[in-house]
Backbone as CSV, one residue per row, in Angstrom:
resi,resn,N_x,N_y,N_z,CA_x,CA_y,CA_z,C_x,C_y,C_z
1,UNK,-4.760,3.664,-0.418,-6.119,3.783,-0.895,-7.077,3.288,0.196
2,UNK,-8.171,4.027,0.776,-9.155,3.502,1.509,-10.106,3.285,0.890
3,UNK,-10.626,1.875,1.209,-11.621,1.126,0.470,-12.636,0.566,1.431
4,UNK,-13.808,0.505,1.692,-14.880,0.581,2.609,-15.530,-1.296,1.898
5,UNK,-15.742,-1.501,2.936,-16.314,-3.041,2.788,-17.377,-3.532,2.933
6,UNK,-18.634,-3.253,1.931,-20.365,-2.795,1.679,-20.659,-4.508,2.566
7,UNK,-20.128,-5.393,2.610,-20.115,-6.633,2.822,-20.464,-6.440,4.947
8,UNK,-19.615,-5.684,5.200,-19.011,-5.980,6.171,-20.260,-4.446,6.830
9,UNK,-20.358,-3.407,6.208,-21.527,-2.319,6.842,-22.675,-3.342,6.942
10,UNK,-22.902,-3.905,5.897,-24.151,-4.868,5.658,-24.628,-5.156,7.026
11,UNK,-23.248,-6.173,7.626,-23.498,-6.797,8.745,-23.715,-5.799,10.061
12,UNK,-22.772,-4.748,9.814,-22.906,-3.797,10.891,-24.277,-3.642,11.149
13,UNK,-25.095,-2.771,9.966,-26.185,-2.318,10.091,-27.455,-3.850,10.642
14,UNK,-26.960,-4.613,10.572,-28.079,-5.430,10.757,-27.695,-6.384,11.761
15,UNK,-26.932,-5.755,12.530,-26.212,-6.811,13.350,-27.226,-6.365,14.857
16,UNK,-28.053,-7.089,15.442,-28.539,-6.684,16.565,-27.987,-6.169,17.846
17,UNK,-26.685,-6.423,17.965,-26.209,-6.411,19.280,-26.311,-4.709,19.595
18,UNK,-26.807,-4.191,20.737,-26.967,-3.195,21.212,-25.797,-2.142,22.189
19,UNK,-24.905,-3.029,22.427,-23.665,-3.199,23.460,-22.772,-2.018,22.964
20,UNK,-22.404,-1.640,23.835,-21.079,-0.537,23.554,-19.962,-1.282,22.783
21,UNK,-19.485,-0.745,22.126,-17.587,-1.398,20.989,-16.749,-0.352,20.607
22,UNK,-16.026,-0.751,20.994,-14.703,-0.385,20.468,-14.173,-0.349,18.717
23,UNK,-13.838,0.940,18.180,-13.402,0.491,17.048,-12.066,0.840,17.100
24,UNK,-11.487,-0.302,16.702,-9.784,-0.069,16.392,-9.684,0.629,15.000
25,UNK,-8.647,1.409,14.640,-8.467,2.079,13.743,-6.979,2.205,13.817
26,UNK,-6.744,1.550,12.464,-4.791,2.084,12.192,-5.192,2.502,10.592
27,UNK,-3.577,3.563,10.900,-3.976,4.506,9.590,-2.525,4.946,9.673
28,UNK,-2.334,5.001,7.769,-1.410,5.041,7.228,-1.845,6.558,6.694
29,UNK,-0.827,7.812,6.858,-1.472,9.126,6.505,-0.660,9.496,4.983
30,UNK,-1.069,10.160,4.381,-0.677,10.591,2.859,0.783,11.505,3.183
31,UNK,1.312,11.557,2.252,3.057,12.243,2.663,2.563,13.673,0.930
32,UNK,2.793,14.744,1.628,2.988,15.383,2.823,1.682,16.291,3.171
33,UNK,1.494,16.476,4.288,0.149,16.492,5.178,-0.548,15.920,5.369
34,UNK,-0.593,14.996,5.112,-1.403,13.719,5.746,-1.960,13.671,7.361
35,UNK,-0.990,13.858,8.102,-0.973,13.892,9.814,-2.332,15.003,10.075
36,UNK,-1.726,16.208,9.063,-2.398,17.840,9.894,-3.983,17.330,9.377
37,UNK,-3.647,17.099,8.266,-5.465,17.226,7.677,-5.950,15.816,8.947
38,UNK,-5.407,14.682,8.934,-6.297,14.058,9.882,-6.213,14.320,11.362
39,UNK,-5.423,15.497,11.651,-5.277,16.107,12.801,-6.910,16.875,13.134
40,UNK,-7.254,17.742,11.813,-8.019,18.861,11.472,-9.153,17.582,11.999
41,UNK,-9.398,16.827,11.486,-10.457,15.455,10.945,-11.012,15.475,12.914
42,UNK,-9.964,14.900,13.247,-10.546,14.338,15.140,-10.887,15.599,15.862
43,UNK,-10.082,16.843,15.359,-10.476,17.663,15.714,-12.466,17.866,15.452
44,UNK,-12.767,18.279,14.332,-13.636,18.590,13.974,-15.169,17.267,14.496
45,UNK,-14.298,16.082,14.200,-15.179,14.586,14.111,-15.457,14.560,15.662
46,UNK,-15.017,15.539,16.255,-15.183,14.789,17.944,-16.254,15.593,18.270
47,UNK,-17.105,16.579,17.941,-18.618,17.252,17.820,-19.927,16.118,17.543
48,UNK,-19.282,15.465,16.304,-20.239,14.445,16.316,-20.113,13.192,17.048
49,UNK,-18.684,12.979,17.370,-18.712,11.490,18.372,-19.487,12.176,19.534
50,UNK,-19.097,13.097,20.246,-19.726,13.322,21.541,-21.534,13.492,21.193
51,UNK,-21.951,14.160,20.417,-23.410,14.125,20.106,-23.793,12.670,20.045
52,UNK,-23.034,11.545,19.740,-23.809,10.039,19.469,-23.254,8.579,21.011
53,UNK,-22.944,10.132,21.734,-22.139,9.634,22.755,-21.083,8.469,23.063
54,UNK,-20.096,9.038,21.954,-19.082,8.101,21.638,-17.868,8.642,22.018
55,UNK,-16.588,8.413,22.843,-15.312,8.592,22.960,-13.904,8.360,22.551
56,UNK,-13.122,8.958,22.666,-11.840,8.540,22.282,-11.161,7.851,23.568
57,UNK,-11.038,6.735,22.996,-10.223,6.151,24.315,-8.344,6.170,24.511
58,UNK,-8.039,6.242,22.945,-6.627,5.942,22.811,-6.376,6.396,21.712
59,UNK,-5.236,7.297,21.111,-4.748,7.760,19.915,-3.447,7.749,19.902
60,UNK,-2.353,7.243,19.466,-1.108,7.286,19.397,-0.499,6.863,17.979
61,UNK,1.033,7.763,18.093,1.906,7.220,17.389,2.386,5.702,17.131
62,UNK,2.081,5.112,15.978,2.701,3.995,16.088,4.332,4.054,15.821
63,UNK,4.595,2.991,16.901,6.503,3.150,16.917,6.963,1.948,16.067
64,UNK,8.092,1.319,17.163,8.523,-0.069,16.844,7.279,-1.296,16.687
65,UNK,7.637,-1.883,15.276,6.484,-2.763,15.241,7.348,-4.056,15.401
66,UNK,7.082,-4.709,16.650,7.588,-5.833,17.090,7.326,-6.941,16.339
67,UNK,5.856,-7.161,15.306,5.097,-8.466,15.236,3.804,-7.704,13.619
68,UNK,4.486,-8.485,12.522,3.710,-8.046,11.351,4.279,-7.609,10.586
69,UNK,3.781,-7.451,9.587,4.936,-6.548,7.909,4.392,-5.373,7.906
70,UNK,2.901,-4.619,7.916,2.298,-3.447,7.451,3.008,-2.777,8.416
71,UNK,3.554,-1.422,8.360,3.544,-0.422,9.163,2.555,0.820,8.979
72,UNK,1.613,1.142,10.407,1.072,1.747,10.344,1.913,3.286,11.163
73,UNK,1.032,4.461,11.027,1.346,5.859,11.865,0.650,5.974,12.646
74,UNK,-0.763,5.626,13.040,-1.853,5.912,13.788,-2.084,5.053,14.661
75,UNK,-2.596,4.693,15.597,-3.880,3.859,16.440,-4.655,4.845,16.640
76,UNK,-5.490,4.122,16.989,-7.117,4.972,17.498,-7.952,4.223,18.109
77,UNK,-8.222,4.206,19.055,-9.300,3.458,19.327,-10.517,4.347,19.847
78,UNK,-11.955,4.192,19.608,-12.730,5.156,20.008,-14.145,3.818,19.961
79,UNK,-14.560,4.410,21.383,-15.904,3.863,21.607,-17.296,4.585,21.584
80,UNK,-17.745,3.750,21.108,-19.112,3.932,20.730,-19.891,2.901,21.254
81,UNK,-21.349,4.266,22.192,-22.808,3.327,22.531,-22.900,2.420,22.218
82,UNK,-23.371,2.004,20.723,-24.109,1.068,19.876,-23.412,1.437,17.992
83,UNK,-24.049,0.069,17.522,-23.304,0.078,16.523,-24.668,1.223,15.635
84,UNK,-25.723,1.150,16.472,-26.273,2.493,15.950,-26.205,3.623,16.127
85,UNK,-25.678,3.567,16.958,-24.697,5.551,16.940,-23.881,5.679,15.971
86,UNK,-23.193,4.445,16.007,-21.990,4.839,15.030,-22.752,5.043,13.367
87,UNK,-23.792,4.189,12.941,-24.208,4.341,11.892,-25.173,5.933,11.878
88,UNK,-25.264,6.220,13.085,-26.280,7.622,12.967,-25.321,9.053,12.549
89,UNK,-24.020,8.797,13.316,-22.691,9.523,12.932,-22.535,9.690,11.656
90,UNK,-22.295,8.408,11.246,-21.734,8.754,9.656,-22.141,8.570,8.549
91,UNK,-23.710,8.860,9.498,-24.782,9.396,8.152,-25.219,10.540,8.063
92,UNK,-24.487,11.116,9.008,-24.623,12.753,9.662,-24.472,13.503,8.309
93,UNK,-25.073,14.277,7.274,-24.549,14.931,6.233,-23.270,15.876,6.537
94,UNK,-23.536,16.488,8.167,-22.785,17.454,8.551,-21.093,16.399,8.710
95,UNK,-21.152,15.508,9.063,-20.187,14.496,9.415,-19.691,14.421,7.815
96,UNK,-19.997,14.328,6.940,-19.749,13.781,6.239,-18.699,14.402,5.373
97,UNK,-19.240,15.902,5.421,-18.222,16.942,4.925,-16.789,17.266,5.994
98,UNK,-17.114,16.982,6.889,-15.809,16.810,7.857,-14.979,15.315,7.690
99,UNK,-15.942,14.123,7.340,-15.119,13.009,6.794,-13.860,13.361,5.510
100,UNK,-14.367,13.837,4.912,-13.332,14.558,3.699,-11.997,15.027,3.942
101,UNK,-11.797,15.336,5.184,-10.606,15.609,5.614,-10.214,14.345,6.077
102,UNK,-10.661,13.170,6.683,-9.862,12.075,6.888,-9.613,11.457,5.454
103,UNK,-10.468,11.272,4.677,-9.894,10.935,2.946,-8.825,11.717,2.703
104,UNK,-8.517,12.772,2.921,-7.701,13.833,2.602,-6.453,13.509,3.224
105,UNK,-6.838,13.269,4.482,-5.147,12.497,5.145,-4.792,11.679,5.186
106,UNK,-5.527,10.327,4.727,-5.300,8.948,5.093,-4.894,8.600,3.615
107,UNK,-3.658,7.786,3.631,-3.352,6.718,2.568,-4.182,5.490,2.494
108,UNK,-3.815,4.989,3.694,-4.493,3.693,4.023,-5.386,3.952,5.261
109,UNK,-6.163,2.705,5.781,-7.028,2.932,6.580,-7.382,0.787,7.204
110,UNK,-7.739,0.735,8.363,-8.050,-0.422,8.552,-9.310,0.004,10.137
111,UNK,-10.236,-0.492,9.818,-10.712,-0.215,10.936,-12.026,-1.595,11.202
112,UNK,-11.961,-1.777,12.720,-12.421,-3.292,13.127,-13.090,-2.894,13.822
113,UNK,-13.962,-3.334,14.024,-15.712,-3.156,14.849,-15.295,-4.204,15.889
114,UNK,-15.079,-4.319,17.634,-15.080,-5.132,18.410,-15.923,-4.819,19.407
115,UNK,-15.823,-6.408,19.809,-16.581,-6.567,21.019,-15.742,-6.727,22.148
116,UNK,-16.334,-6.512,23.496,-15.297,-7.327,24.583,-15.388,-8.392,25.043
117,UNK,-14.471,-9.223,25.062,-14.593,-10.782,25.449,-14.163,-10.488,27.023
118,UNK,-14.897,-11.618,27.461,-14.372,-11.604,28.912,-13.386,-12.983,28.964
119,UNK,-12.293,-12.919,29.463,-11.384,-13.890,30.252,-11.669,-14.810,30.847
120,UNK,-11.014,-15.908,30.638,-11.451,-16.762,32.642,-9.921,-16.853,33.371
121,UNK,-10.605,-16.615,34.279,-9.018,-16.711,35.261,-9.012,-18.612,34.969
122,UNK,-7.559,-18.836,36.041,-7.331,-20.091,36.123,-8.353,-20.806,36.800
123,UNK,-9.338,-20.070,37.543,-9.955,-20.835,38.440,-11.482,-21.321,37.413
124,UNK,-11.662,-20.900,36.633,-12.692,-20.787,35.456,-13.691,-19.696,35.647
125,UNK,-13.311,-18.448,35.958,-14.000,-17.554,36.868,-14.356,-16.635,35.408
């Protein structure tokens, strides 16, 4: 079941930061067709990522899960401008009827809004 977290858009939408992010996305797909319809989904959804100038950075099979209990099928990771592109996307009416096909394939769904942290080397760099 995908369940959306009004708590957590809240913050999106009102969150100032302007910065490009990454959203991670793992996804559990519905048996049977699950895969094709959210195949159909990136297909179709990547008209509007590129219009809000957002990319796919990474999509794969998930394999061996070394570390955790959930098993997922998906990764995804896809970046986006601002967290206002992403809200301009998927308020797209046109987006929205193409969202229907990811409801359509997805069992489950988890998806995390990040930022990039920077590192320090050993030197405190």
């Amino acid at each position: 079941m995908i369940k959306s977290n009004p708590e957590e858009f809240k913050k999106l939408e009102t969150n100032p930061n302007e910065s490009p992010f990454v959203m991670l996305n793992l996804l559990k797909f519905k048996s049977p067709g699950g895969a094709a319809a959210y195949n159909r989904y990136t297909k179709e959804a990547s008209v509007f990522l590129k219009k809000v100038g957002g990319k796919v950075l990474y999509m794969g099979k998930a394999n061996e899960m070394l570390n955790g209990e959930e098993r997922w099928d998906f990764v995804l990771l896809v970046q986006y401008p601002s967290r206002k592109a992403f809200i301009q996307m998927i308020n797209n009416p046109d987006y929205l009827k193409t969202h229907e096909l990811r409801v359509e394939g997805t069992e489950r769904a988890v998806l995390y809004v990040t930022d990039p942290v920077k590192i320090k080397d050993s030197a405190g760099k």
